[in-house]
TIDO-177404 format. One record per residue: x, y, z of N, C-alpha, C in turn; residue in one letter. Coordinates in pm, whole numbers, plus 32768, in hexadecimal, padded with zeros to 4 digits. Each point is the difference from the previous one (the first is absolute). Example, Ala and Ser with C-alpha at 12.3 -4.5 7.8 and 13.67 -1.06 7.14 Angstrom:
2
85277DC7830C7FA780778000805A80788000a
7FDD80697FB88052807780067FB3806D8049s
//
This chain:
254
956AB72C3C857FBD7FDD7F83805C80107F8Ax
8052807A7FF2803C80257F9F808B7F627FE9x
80357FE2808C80427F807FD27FDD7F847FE5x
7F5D7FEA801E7FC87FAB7FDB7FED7FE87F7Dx
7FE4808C7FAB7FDD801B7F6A80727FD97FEFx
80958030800C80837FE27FA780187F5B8022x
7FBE7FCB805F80287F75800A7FC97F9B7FA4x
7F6180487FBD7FBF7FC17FA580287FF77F9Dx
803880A77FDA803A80097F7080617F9D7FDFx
804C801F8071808D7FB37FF07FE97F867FDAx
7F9D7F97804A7FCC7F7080017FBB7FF87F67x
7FE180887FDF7F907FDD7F8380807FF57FB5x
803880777FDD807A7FD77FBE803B7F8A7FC2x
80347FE38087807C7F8A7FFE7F7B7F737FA9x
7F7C7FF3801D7FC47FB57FDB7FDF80017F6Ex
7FEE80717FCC8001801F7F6480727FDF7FDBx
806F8016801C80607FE77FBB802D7F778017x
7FE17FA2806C80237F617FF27FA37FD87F8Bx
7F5B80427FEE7FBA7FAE7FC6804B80297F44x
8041808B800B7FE380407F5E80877F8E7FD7x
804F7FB1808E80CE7FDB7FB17F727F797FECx
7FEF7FAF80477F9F7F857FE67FB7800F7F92x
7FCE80447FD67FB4801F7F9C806F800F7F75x
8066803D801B8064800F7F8A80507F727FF2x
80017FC08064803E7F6D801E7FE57FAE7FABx
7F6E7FEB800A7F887FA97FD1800580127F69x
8002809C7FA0801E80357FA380747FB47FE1x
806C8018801580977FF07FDD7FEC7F457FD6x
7FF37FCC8063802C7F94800B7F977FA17FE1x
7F8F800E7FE37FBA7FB67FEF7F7980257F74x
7FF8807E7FDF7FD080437F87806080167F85x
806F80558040801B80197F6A80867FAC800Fx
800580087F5A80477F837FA780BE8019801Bx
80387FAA8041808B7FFB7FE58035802B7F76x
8082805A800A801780267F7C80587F577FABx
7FDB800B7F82801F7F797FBF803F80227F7Ex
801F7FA87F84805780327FBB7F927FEA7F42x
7F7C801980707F9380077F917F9F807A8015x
8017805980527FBD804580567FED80957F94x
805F7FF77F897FFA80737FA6805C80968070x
802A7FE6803E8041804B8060809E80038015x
80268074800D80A880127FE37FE8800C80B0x
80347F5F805E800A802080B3805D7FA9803Fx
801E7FBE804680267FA0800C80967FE47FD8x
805380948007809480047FDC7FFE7FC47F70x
7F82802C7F7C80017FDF7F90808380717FCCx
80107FC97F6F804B808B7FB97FAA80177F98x
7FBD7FA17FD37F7B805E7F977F757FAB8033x
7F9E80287FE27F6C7FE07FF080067F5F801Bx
80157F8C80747FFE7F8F800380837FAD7FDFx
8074807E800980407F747FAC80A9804D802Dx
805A7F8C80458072803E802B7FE17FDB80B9x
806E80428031801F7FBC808C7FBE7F7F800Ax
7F83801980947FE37F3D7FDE7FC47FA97FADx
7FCD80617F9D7FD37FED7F8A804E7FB57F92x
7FB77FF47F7E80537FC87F9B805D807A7FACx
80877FFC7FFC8042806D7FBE7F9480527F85x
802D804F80007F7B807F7FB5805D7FBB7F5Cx
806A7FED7FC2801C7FF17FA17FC57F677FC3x
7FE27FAE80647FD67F827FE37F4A800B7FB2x
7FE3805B80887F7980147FE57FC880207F6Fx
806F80627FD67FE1808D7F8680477F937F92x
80037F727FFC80497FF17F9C7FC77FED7F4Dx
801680137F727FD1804C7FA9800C7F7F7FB2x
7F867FBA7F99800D7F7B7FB4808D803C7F88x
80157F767FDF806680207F9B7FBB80487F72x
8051803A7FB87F85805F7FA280557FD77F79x
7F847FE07FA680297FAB7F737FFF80977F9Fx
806F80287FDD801180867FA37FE07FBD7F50x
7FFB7F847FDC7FEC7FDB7F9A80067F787FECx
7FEF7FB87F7F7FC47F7E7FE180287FE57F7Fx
80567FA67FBB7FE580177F6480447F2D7FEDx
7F917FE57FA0802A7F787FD0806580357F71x
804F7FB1800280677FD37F9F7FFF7F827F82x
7FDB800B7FA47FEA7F727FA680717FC17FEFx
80127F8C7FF8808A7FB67FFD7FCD7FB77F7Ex
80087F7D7FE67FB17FB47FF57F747FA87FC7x
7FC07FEA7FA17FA67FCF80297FAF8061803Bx
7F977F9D80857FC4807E8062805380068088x
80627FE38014802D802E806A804A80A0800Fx
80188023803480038088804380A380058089x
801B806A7FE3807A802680737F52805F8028x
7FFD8008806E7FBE807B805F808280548055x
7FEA804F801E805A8070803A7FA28086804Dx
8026801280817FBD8077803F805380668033x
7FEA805980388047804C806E7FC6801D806Ax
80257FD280A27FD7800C80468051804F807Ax
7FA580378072804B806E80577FE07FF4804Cx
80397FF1806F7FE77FFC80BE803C80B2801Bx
7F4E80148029802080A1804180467FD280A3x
7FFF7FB68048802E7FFF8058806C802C8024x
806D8005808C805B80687FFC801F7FA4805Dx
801C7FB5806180417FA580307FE87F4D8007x
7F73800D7FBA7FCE7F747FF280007FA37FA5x
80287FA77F987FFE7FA37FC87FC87F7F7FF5x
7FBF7FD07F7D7FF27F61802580327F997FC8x
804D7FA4804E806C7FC87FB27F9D7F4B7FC9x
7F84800980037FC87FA97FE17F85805C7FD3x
801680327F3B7F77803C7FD07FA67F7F7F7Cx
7FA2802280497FB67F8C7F727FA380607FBAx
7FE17FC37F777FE3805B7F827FDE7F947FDEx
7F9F80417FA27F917FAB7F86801480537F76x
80507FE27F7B7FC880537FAD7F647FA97FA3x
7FEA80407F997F857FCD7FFE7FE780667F58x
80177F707F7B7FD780457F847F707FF27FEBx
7FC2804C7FA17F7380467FCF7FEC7FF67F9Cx
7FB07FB87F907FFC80297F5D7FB3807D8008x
7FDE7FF97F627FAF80AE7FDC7F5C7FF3806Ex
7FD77F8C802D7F9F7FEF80357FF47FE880AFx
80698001801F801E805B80AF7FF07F378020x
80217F9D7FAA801C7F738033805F7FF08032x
803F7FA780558044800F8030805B7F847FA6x
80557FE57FD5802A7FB87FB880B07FEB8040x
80438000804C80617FC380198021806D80C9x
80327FC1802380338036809E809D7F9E8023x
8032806F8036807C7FB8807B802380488063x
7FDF7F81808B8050804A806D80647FD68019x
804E807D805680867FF08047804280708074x
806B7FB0801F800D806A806480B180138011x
7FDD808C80528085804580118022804F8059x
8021806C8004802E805F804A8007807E7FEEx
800B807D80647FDB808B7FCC806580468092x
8063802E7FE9802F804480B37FD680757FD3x
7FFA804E806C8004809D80547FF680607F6Bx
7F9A80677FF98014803D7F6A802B7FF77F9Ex
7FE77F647FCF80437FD87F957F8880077F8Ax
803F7FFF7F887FC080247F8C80577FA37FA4x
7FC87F6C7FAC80207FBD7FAB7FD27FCC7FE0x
80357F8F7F817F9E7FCB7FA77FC47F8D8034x
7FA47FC17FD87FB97F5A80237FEF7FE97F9Ax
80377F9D7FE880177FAA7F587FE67F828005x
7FA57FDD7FB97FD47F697FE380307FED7F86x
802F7F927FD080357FC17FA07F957F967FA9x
7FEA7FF87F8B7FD47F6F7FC17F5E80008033x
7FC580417FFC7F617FFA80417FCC7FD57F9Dx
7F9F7F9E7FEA7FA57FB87F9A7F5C80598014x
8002800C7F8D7F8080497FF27FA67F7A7F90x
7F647FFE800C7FC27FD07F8D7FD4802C7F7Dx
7FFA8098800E7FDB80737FA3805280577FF3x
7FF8807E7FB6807880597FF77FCF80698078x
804A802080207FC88065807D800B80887FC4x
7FAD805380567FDE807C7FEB800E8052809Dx
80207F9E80737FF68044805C80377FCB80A3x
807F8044804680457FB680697FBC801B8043x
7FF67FEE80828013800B807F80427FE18077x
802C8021808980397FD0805F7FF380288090x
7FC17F9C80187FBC7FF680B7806F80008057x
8013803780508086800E80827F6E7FA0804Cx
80267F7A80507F9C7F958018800880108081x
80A58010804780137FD8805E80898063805Ex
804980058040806F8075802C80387FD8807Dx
802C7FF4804880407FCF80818049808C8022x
7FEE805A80408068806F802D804C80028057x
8081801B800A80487FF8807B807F80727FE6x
801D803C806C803B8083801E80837FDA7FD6x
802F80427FCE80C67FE87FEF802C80697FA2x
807D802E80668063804D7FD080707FD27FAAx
80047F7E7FED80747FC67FBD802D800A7F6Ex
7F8080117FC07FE1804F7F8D806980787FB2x
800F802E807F8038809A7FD580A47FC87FE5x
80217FAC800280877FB28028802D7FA37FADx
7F727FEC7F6280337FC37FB2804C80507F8Fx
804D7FEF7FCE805D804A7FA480077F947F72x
7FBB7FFF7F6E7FE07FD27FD38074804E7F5Cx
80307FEA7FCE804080447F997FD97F647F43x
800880707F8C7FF07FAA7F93805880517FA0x
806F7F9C7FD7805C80467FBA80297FA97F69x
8016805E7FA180057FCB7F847FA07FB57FC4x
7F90806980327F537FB37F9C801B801A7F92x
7FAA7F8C7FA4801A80127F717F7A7F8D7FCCx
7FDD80457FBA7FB37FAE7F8180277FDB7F81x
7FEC7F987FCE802D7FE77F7C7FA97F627FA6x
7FEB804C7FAF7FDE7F4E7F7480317FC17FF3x
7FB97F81800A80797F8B80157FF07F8D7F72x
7F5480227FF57FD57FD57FA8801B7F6E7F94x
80397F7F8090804D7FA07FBD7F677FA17FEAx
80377F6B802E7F587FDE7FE77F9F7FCD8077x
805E801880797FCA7FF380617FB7808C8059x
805F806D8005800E808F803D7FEE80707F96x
7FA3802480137FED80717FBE802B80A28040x
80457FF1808F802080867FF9800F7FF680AEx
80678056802E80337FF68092801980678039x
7FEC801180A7800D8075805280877FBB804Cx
807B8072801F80267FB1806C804980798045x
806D7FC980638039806E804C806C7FD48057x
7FF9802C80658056800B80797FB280078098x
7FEE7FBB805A7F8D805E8081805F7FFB8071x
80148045804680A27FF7804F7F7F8027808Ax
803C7FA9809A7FCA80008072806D8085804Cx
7FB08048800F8084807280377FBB7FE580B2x
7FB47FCD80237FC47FF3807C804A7FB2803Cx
80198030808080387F9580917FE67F758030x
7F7F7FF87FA77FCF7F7F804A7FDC7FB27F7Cx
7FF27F4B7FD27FEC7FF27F967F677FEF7FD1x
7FDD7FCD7F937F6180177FF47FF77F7F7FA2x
7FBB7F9080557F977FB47FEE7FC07FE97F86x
7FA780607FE57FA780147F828001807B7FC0x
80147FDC7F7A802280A87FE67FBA7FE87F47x
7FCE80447FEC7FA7802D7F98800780637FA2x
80357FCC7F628025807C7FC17FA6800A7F97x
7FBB806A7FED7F79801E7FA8807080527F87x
7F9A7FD67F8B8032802D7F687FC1803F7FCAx
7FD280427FE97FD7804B7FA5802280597F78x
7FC77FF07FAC8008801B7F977FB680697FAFx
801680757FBC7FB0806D7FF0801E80147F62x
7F9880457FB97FF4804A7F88803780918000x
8001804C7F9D802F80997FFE7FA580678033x
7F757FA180387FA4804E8040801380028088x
80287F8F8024803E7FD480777F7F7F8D802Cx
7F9E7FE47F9D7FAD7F82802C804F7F878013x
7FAD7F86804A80627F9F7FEF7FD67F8E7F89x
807D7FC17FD67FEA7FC17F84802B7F748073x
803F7FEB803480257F62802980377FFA80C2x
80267F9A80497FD77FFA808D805F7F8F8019x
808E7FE9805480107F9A801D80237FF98083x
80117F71806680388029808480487F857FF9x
808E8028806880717F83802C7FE98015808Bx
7FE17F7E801C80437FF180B5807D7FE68015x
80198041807180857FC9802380297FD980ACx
80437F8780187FE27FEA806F808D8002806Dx
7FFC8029802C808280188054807A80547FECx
7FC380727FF68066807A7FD780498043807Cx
806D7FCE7FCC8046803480888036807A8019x
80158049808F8045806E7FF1809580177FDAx
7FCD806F7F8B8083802C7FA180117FD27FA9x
7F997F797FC680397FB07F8A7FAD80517F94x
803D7FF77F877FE37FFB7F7D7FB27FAE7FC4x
7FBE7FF67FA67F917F717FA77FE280547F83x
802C7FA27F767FDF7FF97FD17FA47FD87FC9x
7F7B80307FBF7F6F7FF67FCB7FC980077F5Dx
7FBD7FBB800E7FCC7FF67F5E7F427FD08003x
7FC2804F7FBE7F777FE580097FFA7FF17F48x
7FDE7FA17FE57FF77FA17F757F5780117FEBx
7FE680357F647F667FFF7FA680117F9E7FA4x
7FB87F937FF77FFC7FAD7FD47FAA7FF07F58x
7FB2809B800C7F95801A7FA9800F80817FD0x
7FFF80147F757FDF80757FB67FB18085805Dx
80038040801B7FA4805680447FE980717F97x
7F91805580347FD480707F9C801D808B803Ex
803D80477FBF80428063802080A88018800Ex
801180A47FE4809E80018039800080138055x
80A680058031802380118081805F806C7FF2x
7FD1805E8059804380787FE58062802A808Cx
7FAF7FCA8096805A8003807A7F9E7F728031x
80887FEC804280177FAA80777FFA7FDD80ADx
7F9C8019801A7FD67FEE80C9802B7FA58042x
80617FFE8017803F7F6B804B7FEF801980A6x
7FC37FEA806B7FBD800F808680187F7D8048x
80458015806A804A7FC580617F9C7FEE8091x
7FC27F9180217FBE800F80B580267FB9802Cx
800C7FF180657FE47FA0805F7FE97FFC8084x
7FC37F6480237FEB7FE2809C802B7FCE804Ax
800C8050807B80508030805B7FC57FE980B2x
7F577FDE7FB17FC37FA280A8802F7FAA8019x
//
């Protein structure tokens, strides 16, 4: 009897435990959910919360809109307007070398009375100006704005590799009857490779350091190691002095 009992156990056994792996089988593979890269779960050889190994890189995921630090219209003119902003990509390896923007003037009554879009570019933690030129307004404005519309991001180190120099800036009155007054300089390519499109922002400041005036030169095919001489020409009286000079060098490099 006594080996009869251990033969049962044994049989009961081995039978619980085919039914408890079948039972965990059925669980596994057919209840619960494959790990996925929406699952809110760090599994799946992730490196953070969904995002990394077969996932989408965790830096792509986390990436930060471009952030408008300020806004200010400029009177030229008539009602047209220089507009001028400053804008900043918190990003740290990402860029978009295709950004679109809306600015957008306001009278005292929140109308919207003149807009222009355009587009440009922003690499890897960069911080510079966006300058519109000649904007027609219908009223006098009382108030800018500027929409980041659109952004294309794409990863690149190449950035770190542009070498951008501005030598012998100078302002001066020119005050003949065409030019009323000129920025110019020197922008020397100290980079290995040459650059395409390259963008030099002007700026112009009071003794407060507000800005009184805004100009930009393109320049197209700057080669490595060359020199260029530059000149950004005001065609119009402006209001205010000029006490320093911001002359700012970018370019793109997608």
């Amino acid at each position: 009897m006594e080996s009869r009992a251990k033969k049962q156990i044994f049989i009961g056994s081995i039978v619980i435990l085919v039914v408890l792996t079948m039972a965990f089988a059925i669980d596994f593979f057919y209840f619960r959910e494959a790990p996925t890269c929406a699952d809110n779960k760090k599994n799946q050889g992730e490196e953070g919360i969904d995002c990394g190994g077969p996932c989408r890189a965790c830096d792509e995921i986390n990436l930060k809109n471009v952030q408008v630090l300020w806004v200010k219209a400029l009177p030229t003119t008539g009602n047209n307007y220089d507009l001028a902003a400053r804008i900043k990509n918190l990003n740290q390896n990402h860029g978009s070398p295709a950004l679109s923007y809306e600015f957008k003037i306001y009278d005292l009554n929140n109308n919207l009375i003149g807009s222009r879009t355009g587009t440009g570019f922003i690499m890897p933690r960069e911080e510079k100006y966006l300058i519109e030129l000649r904007v027609s307004a219908s009223a006098q404005a009382a108030k800018v704005a500027l929409l980041i519309t659109e952004t294309s991001w794409q990863k690149t180190t190449k950035y770190e590799d542009i070498r951008l120099s501005i030598f012998e800036k100078k302002y001066q009155l020119i005050d003949s009857e065409n030019i009323y007054s000129e920025a110019s300089g020197i922008i020397k390519n100290s980079s290995y490779f040459d650059l395409k499109n390259t963008r030099i922002n002007v700026a112009l400041k009071d003794e407060k350091g507000e800005l009184v005036a805004v100009n930009l030169v393109e320049l197209v095919d700057l080669v490595a190691g060359q020199e260029r001489y530059f000149s950004a020409p005001w065609f119009f009286r402006f209001v205010g002095s000029v006490f320093s000079i911001d002359i700012e060098p970018t370019a793109n490099v997608f």
